[in-house]
C-alpha positions as CSV (number, residue, x, y, z in Angstrom):
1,X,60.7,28.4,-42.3
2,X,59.0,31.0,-39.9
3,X,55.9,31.8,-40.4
4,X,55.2,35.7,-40.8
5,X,53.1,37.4,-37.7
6,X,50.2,40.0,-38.8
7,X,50.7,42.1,-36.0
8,X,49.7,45.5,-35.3
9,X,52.7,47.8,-34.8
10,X,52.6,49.3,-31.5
11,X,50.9,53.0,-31.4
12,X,53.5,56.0,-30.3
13,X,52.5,58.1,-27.0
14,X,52.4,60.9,-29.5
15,X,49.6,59.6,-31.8
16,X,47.4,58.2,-28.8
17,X,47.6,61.5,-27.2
18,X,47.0,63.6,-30.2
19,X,44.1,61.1,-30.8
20,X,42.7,61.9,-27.3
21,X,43.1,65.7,-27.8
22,X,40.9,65.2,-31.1
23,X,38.3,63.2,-29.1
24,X,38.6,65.7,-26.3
25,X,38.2,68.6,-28.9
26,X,34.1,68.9,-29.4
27,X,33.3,69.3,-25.3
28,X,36.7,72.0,-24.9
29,X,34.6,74.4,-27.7
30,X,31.5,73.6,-25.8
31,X,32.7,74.2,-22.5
32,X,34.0,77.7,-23.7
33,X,31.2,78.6,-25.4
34,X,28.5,78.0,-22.5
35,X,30.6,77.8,-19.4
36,X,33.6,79.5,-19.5
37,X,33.0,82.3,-21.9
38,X,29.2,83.1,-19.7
39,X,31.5,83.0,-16.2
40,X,33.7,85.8,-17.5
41,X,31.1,88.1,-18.6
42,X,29.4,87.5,-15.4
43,X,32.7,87.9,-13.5
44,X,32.7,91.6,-16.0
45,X,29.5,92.8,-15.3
46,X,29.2,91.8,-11.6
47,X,32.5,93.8,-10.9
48,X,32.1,96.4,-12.9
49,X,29.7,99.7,-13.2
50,X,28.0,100.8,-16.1
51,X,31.0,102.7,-17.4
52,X,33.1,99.8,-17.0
53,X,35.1,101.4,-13.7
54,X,35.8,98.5,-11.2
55,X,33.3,98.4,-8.4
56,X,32.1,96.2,-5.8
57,X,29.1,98.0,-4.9
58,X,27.4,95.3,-7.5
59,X,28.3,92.5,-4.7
60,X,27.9,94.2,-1.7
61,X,24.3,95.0,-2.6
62,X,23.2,91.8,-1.2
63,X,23.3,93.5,2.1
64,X,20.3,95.7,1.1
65,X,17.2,94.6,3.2
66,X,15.2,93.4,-0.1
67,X,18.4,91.5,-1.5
68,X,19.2,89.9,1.8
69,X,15.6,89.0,2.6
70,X,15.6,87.1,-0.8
71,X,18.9,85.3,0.0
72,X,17.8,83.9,3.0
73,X,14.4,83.2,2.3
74,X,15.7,81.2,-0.4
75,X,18.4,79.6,1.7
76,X,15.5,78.6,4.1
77,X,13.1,77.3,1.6
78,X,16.2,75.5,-0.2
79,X,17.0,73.6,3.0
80,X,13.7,72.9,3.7
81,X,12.8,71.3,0.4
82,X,16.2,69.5,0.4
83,X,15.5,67.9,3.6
84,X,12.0,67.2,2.9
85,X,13.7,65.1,-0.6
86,X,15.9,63.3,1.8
87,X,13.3,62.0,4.2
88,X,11.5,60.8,1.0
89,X,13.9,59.5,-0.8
90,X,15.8,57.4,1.2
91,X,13.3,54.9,2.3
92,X,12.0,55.0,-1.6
93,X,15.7,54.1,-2.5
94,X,15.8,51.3,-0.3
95,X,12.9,49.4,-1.3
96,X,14.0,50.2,-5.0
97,X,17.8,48.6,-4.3
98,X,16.0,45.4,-2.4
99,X,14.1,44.4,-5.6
100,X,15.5,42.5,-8.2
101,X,17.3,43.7,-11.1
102,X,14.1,43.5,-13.7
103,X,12.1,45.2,-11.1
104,X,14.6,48.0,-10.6
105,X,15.0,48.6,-14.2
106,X,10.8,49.0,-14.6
107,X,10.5,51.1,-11.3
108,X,13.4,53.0,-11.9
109,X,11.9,54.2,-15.1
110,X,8.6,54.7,-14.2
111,X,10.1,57.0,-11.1
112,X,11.8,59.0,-13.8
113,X,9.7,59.2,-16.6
114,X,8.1,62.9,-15.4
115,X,11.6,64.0,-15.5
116,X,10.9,63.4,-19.5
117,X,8.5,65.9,-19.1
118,X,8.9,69.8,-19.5
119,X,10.2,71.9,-16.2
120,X,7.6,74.8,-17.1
121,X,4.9,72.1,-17.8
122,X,5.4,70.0,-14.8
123,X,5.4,72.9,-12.5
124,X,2.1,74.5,-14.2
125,X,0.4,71.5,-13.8
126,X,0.6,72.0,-10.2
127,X,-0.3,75.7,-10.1
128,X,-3.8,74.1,-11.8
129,X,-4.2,71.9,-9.2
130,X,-3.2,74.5,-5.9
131,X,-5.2,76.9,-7.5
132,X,-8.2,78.6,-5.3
133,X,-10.6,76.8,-7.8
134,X,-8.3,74.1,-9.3
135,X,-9.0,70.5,-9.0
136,X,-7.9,69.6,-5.6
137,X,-10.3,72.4,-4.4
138,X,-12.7,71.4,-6.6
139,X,-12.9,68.1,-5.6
140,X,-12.7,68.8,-1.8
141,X,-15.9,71.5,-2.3
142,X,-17.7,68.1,-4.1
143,X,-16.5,66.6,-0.4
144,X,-18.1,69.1,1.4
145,X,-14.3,69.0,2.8
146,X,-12.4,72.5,3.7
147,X,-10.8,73.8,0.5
148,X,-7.1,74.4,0.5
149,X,-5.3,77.7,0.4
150,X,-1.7,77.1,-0.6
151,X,-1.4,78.6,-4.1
152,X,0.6,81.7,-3.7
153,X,2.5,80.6,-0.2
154,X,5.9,79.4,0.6
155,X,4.5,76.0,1.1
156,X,3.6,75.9,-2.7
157,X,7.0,76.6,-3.3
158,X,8.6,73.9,-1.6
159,X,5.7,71.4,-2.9
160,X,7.2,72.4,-5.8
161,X,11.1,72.2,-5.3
162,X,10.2,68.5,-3.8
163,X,8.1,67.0,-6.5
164,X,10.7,68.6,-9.5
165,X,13.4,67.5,-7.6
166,X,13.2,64.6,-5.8
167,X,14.4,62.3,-8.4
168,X,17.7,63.9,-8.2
169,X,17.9,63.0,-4.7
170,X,16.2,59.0,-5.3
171,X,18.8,58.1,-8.2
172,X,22.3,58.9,-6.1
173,X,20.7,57.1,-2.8
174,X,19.7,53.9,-4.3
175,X,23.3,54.5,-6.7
176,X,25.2,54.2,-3.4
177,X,22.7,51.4,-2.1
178,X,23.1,49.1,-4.7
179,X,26.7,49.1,-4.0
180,X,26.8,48.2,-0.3
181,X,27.9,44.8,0.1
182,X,24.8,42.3,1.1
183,X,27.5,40.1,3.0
184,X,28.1,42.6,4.9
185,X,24.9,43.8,6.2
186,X,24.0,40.0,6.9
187,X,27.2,40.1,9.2
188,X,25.7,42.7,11.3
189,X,22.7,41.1,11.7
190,X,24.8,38.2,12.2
191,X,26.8,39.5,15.1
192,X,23.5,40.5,16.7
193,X,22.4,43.8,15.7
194,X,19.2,44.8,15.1
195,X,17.4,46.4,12.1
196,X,17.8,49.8,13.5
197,X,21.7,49.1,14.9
198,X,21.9,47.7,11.3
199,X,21.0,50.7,9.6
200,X,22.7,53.6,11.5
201,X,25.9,51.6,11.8
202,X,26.4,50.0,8.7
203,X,24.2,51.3,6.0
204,X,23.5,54.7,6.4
205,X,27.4,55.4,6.6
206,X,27.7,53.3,3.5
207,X,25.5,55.7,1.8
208,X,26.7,59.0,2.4
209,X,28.5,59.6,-1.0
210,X,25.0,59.2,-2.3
211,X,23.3,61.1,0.8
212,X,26.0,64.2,-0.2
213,X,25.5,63.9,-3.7
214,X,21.8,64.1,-3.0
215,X,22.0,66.9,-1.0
216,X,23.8,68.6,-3.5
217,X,22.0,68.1,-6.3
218,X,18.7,69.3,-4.9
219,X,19.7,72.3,-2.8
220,X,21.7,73.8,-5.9
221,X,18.5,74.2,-8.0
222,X,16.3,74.6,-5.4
223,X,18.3,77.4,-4.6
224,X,18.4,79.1,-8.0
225,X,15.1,78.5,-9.2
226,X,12.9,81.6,-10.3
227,X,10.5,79.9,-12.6
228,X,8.7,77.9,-9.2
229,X,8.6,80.8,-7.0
230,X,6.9,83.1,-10.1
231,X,4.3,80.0,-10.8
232,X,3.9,78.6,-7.0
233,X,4.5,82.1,-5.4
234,X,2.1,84.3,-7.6
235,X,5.9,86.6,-8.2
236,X,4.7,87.9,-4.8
237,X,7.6,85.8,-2.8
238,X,10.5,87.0,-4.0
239,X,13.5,84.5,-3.9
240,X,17.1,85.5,-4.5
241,X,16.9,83.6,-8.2
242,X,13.4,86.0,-9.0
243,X,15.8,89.2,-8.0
244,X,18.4,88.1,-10.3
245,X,16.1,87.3,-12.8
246,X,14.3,91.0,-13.0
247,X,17.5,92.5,-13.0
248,X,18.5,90.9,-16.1
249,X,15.1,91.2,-18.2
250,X,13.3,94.2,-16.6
251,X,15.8,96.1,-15.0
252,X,18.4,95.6,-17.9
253,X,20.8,95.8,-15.1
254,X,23.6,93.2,-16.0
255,X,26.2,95.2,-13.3
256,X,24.0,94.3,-10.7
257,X,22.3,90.8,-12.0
258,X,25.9,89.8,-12.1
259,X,27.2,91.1,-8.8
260,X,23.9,89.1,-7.3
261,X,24.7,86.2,-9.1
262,X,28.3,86.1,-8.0
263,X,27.0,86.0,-4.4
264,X,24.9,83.4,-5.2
265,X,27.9,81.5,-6.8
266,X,29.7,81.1,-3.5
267,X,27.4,79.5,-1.6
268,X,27.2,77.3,-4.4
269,X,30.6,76.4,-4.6
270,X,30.6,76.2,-1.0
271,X,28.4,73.0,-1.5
272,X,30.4,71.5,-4.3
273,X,33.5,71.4,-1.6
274,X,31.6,69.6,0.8
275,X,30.2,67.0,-2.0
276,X,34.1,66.7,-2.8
277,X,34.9,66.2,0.6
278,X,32.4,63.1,1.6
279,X,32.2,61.8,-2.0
280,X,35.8,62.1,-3.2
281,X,35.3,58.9,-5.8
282,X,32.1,60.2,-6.9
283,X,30.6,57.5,-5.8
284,X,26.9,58.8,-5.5
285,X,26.7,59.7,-9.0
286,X,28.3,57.3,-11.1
287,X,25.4,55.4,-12.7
């Protein structure tokens, strides 16, 4: 007599994908309500003219000498804070993905716990400590030290850009660390390389999916940003982001905030082909 089997009858192709499409379903409506639906109206505006005519003049206005000073000084500043979150980070990463795996854990999250911490807040802070009689100045006076003068300056700015965003630079780099095999760095040193050979030869190539990543994630909101420039900057450095920003809430000029904001799009998107190009596995990002 055969015993009867309890199993599970196989599911059709039909019913696992329908189940997927269910799953799927939440993040589609999401990602038409906030991304897709927001890039079409900005698509609208920035080619259009206030009678809804067809225009490019919206675009080409980054040409102008104000609009083009504000790209470029944010292009510069961007770079500049990007590379300063590099030179940071990466040694930072290293000594993080050399300690063991409690110790990564703890240091890890104490790096990252200001990130818990408002944007607006975080940079505010700082604008009471830069300030002409903040603390820093404060305390230097009590020094009989020179006082500071940085409040209102580009330098500000990028003090700012590094310190909100040099954690988005620290977690792909020691992501891409961790994952280089210990074998085979030993094998360098064990076919006589040194610790600099070492390092330029084996694992700094190892890490550029998370050096790209890095690089990506930092310059794209350093580039954007309006809220450090106003703080930092005293609104008297105007970055491309601030321009965009005035035309949309003082200006009231969507035509124009859009056509900016495409401009600005491209050399983002310019970025996201390079990340794709060095990090095709996403590699640098994948926690």
């Amino acid at each position: 007599m055969h015993k009867g089997t309890n199993k599970k009858p196989a599911e059709t192709p039909g019913i696992v994908y329908f189940n997927q499409t269910l799953m799927t379903a939440p993040y589609l409506v999401w990602a038409l309500a906030f991304i897709i639906i927001p890039l079409l109206m900005i698509f609208y505006y920035g080619l259009t003219d206030k009678t809804g005519a067809f225009t490019l003049e919206n675009v080409i206005a980054i040409t102008t000498a104000q609009h083009s000073k504000a790209l470029w000084l944010a292009l510069l500043l961007s770079l500049i804070s990007t590379a300063l979150c590099l030179l940071l980070a990466y040694p930072l990463a290293m000594i993080l993905a050399k300690r063991s795996v409690s110790q990564q854990s703890f240091i890890v999250l104490i790096f990252i716990l200001p990130m818990w911490m408002n944007f607006l807040l975080r940079t505010l802070a700082w604008q009471t400590l830069l300030e002409k009689t903040g603390v820093i100045n404060s305390v230097l006076t009590f020094l009989h030290l020179p006082t500071l003068n940085i409040i209102n300056t580009p330098a500000a700015i990028i003090l700012g850009m590094v310190y909100n965003f040099l954690p988005f630079m620290v977690l792909p780099l020691y992501n891409s660390l961790t994952k280089i095999d210990p074998n085979v760095v030993n094998a360098a040193y064990d076919l006589g390389a040194n610790g600099t050979q070492t390092f330029l030869r084996v694992i700094f190539p190892l890490s550029i999916p998370g050096v790209i990543s890095g690089i990506t994630m930092v310059f794209v909101p350093a580039l954007t940003t309006f809220v450090i420039s106003n703080l930092l900057g005293g609104s008297k450095i105007l970055l491309i982001g601030n321009v965009i920003e005035q035309e949309f809430t003082q200006a009231s000029n969507w035509n124009l905030g859009s056509g900016l904001s495409i401009v600005l799009m491209i050399f983002i998107i310019l970025n996201m082909v390079l990340t794709g190009i060095f990090d095709k596995n996403g590699e640098g990002t994948a926690l």
